[in-house]
C-alpha positions as CSV (number, residue, x, y, z in Angstrom):
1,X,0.0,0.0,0.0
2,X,1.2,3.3,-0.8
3,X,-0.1,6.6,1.9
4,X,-3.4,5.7,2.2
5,X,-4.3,5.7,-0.9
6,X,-5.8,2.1,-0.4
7,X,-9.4,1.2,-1.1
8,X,-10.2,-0.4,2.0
9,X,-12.8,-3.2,2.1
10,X,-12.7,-6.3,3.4
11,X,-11.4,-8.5,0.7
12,X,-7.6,-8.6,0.7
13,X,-6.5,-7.5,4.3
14,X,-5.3,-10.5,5.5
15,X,-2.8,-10.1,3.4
16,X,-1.4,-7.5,5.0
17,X,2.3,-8.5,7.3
18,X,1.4,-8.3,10.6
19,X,2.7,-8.4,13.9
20,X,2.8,-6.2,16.9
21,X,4.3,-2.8,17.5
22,X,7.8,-2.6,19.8
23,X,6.8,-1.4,23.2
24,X,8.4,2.4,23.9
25,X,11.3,1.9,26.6
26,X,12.4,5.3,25.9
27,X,9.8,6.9,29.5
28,X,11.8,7.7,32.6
29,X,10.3,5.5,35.2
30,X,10.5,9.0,37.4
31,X,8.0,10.2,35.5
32,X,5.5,6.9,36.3
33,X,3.6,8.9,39.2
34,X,2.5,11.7,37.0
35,X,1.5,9.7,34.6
36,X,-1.5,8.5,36.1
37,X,-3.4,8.1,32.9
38,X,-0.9,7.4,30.4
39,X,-1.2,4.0,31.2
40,X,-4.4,3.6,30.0
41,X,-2.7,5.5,26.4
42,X,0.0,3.1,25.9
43,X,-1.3,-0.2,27.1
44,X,-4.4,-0.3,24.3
45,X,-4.1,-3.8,24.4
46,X,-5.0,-4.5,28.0
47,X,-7.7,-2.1,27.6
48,X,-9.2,-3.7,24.5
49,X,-11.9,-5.9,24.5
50,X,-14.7,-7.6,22.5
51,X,-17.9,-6.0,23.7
52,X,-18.2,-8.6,26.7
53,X,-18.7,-7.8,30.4
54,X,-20.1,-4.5,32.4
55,X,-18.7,-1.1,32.0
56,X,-19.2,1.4,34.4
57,X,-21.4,4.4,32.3
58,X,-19.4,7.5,31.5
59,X,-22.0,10.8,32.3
60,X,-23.6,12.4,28.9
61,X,-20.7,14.4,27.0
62,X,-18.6,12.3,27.9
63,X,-14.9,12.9,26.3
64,X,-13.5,9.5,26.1
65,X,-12.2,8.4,22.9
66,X,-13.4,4.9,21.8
67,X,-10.9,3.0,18.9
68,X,-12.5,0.5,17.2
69,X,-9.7,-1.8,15.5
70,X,-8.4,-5.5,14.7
71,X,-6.2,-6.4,17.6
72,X,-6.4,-9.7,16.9
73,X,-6.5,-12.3,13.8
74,X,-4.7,-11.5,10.7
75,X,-5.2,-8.0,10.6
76,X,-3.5,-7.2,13.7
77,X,-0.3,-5.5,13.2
78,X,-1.9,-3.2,10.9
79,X,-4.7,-2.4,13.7
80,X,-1.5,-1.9,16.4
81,X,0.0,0.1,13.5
82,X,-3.1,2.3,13.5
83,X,-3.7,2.3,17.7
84,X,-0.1,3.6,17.6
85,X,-0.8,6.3,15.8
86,X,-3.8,7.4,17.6
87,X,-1.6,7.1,20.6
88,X,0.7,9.4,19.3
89,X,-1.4,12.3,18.7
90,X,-3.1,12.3,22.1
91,X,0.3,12.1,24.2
92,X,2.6,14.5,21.9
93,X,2.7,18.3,24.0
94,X,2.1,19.7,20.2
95,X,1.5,17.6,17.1
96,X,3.8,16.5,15.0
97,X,2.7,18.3,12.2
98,X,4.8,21.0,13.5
99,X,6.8,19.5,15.9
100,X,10.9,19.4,15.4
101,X,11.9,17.7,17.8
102,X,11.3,14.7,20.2
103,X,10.1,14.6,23.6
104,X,8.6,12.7,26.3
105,X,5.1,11.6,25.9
106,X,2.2,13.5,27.8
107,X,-1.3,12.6,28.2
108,X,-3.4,15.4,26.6
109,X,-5.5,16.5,29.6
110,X,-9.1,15.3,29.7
111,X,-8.8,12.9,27.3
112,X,-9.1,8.7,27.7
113,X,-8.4,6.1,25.2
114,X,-11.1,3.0,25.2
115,X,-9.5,0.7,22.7
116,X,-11.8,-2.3,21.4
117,X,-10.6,-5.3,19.8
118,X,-13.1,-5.3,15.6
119,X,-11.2,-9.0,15.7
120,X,-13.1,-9.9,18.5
121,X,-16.7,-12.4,19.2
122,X,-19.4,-10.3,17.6
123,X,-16.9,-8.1,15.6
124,X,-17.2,-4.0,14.9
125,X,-21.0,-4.2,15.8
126,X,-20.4,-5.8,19.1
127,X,-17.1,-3.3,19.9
128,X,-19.2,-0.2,18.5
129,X,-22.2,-1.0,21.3
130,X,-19.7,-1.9,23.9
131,X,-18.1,1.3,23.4
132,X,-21.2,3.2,23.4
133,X,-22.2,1.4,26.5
134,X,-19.2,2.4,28.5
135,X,-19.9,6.1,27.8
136,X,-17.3,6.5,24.7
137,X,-18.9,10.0,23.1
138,X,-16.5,9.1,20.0
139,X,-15.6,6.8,17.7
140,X,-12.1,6.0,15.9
141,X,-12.2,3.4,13.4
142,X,-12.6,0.9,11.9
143,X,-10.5,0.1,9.5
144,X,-12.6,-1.2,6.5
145,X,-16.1,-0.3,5.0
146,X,-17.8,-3.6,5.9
147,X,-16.4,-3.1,9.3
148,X,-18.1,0.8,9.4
149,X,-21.6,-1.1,7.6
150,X,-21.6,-2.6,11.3
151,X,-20.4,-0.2,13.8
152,X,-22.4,2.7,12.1
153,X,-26.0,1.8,13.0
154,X,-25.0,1.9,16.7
155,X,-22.9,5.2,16.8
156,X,-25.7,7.2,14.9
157,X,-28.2,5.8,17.0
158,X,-26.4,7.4,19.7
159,X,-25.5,10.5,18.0
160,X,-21.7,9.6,18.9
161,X,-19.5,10.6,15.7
162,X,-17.3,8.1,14.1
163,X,-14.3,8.6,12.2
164,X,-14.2,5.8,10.0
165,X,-10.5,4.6,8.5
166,X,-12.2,3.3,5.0
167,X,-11.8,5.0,1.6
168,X,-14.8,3.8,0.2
169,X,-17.0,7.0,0.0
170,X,-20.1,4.9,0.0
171,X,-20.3,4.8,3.9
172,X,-19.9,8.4,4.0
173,X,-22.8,10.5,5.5
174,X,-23.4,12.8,8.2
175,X,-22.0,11.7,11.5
176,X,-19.7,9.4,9.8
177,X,-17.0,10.1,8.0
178,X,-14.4,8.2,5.9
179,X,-10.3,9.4,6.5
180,X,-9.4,7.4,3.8
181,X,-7.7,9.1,0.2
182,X,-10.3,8.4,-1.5
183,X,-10.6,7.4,-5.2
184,X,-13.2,10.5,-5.7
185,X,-10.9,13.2,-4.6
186,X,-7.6,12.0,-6.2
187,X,-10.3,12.2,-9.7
188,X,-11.7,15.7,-9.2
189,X,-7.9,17.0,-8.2
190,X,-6.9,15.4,-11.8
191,X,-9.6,16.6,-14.1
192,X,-9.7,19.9,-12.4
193,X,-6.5,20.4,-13.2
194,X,-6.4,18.8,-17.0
195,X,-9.2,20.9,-17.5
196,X,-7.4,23.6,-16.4
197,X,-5.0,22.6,-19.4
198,X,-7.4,22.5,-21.8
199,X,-8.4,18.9,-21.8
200,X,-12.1,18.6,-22.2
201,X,-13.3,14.7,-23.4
202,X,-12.2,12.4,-21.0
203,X,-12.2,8.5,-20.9
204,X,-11.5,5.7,-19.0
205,X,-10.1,2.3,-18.9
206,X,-10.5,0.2,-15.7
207,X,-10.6,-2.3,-13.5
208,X,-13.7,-4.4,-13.1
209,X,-13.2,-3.9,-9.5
210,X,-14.5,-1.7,-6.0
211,X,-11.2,0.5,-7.0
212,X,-12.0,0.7,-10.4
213,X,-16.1,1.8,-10.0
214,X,-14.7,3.9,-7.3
215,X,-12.5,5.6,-9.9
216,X,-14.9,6.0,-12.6
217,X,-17.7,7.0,-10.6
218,X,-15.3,9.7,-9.7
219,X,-15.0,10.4,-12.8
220,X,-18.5,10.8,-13.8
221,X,-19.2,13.2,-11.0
222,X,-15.8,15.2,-11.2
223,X,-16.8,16.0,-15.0
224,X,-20.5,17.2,-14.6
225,X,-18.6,19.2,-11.6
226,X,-16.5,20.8,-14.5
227,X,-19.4,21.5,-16.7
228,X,-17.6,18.9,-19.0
229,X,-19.3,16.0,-21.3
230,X,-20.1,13.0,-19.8
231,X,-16.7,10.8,-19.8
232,X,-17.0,7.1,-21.8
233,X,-15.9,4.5,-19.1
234,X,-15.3,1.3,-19.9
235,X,-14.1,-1.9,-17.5
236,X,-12.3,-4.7,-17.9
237,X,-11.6,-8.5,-16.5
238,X,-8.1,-8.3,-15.8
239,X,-6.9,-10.6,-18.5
240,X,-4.7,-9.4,-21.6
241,X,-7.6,-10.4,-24.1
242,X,-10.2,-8.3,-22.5
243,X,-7.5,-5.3,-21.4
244,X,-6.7,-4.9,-25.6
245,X,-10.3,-5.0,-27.0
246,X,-11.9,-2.7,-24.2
247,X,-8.7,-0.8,-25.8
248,X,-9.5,-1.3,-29.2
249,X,-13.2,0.0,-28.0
250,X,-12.8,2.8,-26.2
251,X,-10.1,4.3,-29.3
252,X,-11.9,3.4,-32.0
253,X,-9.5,1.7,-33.1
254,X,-11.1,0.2,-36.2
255,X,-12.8,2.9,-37.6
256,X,-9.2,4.8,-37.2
257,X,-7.7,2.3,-38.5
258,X,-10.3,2.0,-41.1
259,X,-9.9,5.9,-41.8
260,X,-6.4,5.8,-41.9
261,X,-6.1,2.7,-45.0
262,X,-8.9,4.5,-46.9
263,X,-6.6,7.6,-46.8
264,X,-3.4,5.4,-48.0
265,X,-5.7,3.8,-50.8
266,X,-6.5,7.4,-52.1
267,X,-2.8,8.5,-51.9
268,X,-1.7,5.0,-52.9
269,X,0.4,5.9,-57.2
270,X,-1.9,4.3,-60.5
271,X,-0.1,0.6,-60.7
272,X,0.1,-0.6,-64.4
273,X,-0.9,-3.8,-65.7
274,X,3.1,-4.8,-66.6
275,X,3.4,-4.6,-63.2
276,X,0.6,-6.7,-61.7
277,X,2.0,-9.4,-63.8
278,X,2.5,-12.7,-62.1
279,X,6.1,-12.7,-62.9
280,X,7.9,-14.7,-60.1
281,X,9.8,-12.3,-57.2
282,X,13.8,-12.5,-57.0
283,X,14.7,-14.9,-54.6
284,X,16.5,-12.3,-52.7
285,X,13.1,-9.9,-52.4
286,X,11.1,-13.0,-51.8
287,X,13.1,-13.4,-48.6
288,X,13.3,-9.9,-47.3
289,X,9.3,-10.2,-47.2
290,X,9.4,-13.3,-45.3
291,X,9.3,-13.5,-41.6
292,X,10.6,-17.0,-40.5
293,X,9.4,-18.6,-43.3
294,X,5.7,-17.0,-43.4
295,X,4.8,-14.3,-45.1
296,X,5.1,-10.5,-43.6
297,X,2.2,-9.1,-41.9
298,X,1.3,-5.7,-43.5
299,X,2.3,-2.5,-41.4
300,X,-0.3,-0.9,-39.5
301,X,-0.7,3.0,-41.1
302,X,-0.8,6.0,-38.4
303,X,-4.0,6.5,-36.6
304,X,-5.3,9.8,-36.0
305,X,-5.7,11.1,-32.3
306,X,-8.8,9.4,-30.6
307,X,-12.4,10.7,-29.1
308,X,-10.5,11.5,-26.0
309,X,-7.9,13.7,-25.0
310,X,-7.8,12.4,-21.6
311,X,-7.7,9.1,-20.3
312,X,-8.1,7.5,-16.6
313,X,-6.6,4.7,-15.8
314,X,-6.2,2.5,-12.4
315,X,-4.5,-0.5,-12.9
316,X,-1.1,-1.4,-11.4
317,X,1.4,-4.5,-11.6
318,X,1.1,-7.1,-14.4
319,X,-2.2,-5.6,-15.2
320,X,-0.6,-2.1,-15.5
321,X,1.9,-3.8,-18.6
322,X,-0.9,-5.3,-20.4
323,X,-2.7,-1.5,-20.4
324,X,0.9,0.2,-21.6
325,X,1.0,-2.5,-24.1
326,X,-2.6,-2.2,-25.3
327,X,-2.2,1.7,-25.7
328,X,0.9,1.4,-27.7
329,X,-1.2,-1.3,-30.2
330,X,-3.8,1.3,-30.4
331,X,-1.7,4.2,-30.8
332,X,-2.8,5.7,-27.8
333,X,-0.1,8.8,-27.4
334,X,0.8,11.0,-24.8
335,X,1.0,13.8,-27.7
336,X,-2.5,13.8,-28.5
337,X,-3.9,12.4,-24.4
338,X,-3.3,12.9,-21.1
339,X,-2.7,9.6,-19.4
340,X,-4.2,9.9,-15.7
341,X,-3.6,7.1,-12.8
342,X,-4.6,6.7,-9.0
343,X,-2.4,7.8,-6.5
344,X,-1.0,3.9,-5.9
345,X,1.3,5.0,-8.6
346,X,3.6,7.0,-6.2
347,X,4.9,3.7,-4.4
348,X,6.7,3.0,-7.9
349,X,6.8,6.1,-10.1
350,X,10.3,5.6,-11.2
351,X,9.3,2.3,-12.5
352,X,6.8,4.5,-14.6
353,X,8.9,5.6,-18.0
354,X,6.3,4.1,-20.2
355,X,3.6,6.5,-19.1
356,X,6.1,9.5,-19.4
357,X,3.7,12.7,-19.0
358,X,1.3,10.7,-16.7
359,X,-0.3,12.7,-14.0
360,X,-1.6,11.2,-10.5
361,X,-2.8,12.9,-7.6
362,X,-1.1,12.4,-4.0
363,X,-0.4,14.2,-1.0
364,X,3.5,16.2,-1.3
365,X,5.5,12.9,0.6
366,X,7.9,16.2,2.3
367,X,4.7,16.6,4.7
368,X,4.5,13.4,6.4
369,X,8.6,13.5,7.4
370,X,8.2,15.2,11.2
371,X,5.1,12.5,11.9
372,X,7.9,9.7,10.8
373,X,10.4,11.1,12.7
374,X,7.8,11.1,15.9
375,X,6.7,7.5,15.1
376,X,10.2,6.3,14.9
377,X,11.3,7.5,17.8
378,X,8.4,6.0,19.8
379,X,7.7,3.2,17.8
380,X,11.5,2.1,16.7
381,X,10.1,1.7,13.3
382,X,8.8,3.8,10.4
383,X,5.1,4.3,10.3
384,X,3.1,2.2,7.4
385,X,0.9,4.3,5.7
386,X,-2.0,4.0,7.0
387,X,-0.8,5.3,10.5
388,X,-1.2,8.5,8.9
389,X,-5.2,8.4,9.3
390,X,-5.9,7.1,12.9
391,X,-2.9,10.0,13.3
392,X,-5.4,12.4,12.1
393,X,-8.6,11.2,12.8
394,X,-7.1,11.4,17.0
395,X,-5.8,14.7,16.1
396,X,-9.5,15.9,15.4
397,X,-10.9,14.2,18.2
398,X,-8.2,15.9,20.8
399,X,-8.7,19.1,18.8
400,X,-12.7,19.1,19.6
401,X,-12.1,17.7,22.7
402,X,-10.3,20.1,24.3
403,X,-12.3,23.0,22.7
404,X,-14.2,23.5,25.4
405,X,-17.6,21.8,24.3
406,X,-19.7,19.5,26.1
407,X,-18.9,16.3,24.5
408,X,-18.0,16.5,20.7
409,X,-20.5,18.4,18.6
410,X,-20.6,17.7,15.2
411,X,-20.7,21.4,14.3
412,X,-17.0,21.6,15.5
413,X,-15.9,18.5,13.2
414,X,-17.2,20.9,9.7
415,X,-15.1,24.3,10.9
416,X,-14.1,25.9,8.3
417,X,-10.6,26.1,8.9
418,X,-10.3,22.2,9.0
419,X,-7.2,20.6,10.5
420,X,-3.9,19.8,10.5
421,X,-2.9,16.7,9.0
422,X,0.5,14.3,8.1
423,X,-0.1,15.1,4.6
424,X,-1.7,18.2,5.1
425,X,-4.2,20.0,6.1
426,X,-7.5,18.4,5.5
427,X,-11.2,19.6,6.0
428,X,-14.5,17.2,7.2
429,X,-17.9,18.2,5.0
430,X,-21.6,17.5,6.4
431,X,-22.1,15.0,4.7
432,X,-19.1,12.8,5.8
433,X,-16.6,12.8,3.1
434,X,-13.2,14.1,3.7
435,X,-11.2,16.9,1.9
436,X,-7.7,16.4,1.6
437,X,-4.6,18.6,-0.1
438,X,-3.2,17.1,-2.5
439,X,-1.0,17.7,-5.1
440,X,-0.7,16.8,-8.9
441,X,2.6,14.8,-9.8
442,X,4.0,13.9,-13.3
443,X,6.2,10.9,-14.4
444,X,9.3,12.0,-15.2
445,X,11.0,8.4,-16.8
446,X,14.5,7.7,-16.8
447,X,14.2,6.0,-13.6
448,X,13.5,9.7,-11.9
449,X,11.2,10.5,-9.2
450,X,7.7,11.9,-10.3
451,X,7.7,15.5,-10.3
452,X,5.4,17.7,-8.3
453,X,3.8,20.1,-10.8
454,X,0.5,21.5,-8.7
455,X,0.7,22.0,-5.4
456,X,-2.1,21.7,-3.3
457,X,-5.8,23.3,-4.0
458,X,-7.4,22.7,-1.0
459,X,-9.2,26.3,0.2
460,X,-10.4,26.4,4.1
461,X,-11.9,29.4,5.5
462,X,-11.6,31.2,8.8
């Protein structure tokens, strides 16, 4: 996974490495006494549970934070991963964002972390009620959409706000909001800006999967946002077969190619009929029109440009080759189209020289470096990526926390102004989605690093 740019759902996570998060030896054992509640910060595991057993009931706007992640099962050293990062922004004196240096871990005052275990007998739904039961008036987590379809129901019943770690913009609404990079923004950041450029009919080519309908639903919405014709999407299976003909459909390639052989006919000198004779080749021309023995395959002619002058696309690895090789067959250029991609590229733009001139979206990587620098030092390791969202989704909670409000209103979470991220700052709407600043990058090739060539857009007020 690159940032969190990942679309979270529940197919694929286990795949994840896991394992747990090295303990922080770095806290003077003076300080123990005045720590009093740090403990229950740092020791999330022995504070997790399934949803099981009485809870004493926290008084109405109540400020304890409830995390809602996998502790347990496959998925566990990501959700450590993700409690650590919470962690860090309630215990850091000032956040890292603009932090420079290292120092002890404090306990932001007023604030308690109730960390429940997703992993756990009767899974987010039972975590989200236990939470709820023992007075939690927020929610951070969890980690994937089918987990949020099952702790939602719960939180909104109790009018508790949940800051949901999914990218999939389908569980978005009010009172719930997804953290995750989602496919959406990274689209209406690209087209703004290739708009912007002058590029005005778009296309894509995608996966038949959630990241792929994610991507092109984007897509439909960013261009009616632009006041732009409705973009042709197309999907494919995956396989190199269906990858070149939803290719060859979405160019038109055979009417171009048709065009372009009815143009050579017409330009093509009078032949006489001396030499349309049958007269038998010389052996030595007969061979230079041979390839291994079998005769050579005519050349294909030049194409014109085709229908689009922009084109999504949002595969990566092997899948990724098939697609570079299916736009060089149907002479799909970066001198007539904008090639446009998902911000997984970043993770291996230097491996991009084929799509030279490619554009994708993704936050400026120079942002995140004092949260890493934070993480290491507690954590003894760098953070994984998606450390970066239970960082900022505990950042918000201390920041309406401590604001002086009973509880957390959800009028405090849509301020203008937003908040300050690891990639930025980043802004919650009403009706749950997440605005994030990113920036527009362009493959360089040669084995270069993509270039940042738009900075971020994002506005906030106040």
């Amino acid at each position: 996974m690159s940032r969190a740019y990942s679309f979270l759902s529940d197919a694929g996570l286990s795949r994840v490495p896991h394992g747990g998060l090295t303990p922080n030896h770095a806290a003077r054992k003076t300080r123990v006494a005045m720590l009093g509640t740090m403990a229950l910060l740092l020791a999330g595991c022995a504070q997790q549970s399934g949803g099981v057993g009485p809870q004493a009931q926290t008084p109405k706007g109540s400020q304890k934070i409830g995390v809602l992640l996998p502790l347990t099962g496959p998925n566990a050293g990501l959700g450590h991963e993700l409690l650590a990062g919470a962690q860090l922004a309630l215990t850091q004196p000032t956040p890292v964002v603009s932090a420079t240096t290292v120092g002890a871990p404090v306990p932001s005052a007023g604030l308690e972390l109730d960390v429940r275990d997703t992993a756990a007998v009767g899974g987010a739904s039972a975590a989200a009620s236990a939470a709820i039961a023992a007075g939690d008036g927020i929610l951070l987590g969890p980690l994937t959409a089918g987990d949020t379809v099952a702790a939602a129901p719960a939180a909104l019943e109790a009018h508790v706000p949940v800051l949901a770690f999914t990218s999939d913009v389908t569980q978005a609404r009010p009172g719930v909001w997804v953290m995750g990079i989602t496919p959406e923004d990274q689209v209406q950041r690209l087209v703004s800006l290739a708009h912007k450029e002058g590029r005005t009919r778009f296309a894509a080519l995608l996966p038949n999967t959630p990241l792929g309908k994610a991507l092109g639903n984007g897509l439909q919405a960013a261009c009616q946002d632009n006041g732009l014709p409705t973009p042709t999407v197309i999907y494919h299976n995956g396989t190199t077969a269906s990858i070149t003909s939803m290719m060859h459909q979405l160019s038109a390639y055979d009417s171009r190619l048709a065009e372009a052989k009815a143009l050579a006919g017409s330009a093509a000198p009078a032949v006489s009929a001396d030499q349309t004779s049958d007269k038998p080749l010389p052996s030595d021309l007969a061979a230079a029109l041979q390839t291994n023995g079998a005769a050579g395959t005519a050349e294909v002619p030049k194409l014109s440009a085709p229908p689009f002058d922009a084109l999504l696309l949002g595969d990566t690895g092997l899948a990724l080759r098939d697609v570079i090789a299916a736009l060089n067959d149907a002479q799909v250029s970066s001198s007539s189209v904008r090639i446009l991609g998902p911000g997984l590229w970043a993770a291996f733009a230097t491996k991009l020289g084929a799509l030279k001139g490619a554009w994708y979206a993704a936050p400026d990587p120079s942002s995140r470096q004092a949260f890493a620098t934070q993480f290491m030092a507690r954590n003894h390791h760098m953070p994984r990526p998606l450390a970066d969202l239970s960082y900022d989704a505990a950042m918000v909670a201390r920041t309406v926390g401590q604001s002086g409000a009973t509880g957390y209103p959800l009028e405090l979470f849509t301020r203008p102004e937003g908040f300050a991220g690891v990639d930025g700052r980043f802004t919650l709407q009403p009706n749950g989605q997440t605005r994030r600043a990113l920036g527009v990058f362009e493959v360089i090739g040669n084995g270069s690093s993509a270039k940042l060539i738009a900075a971020s857009n994002l506005k906030t007020g106040g």
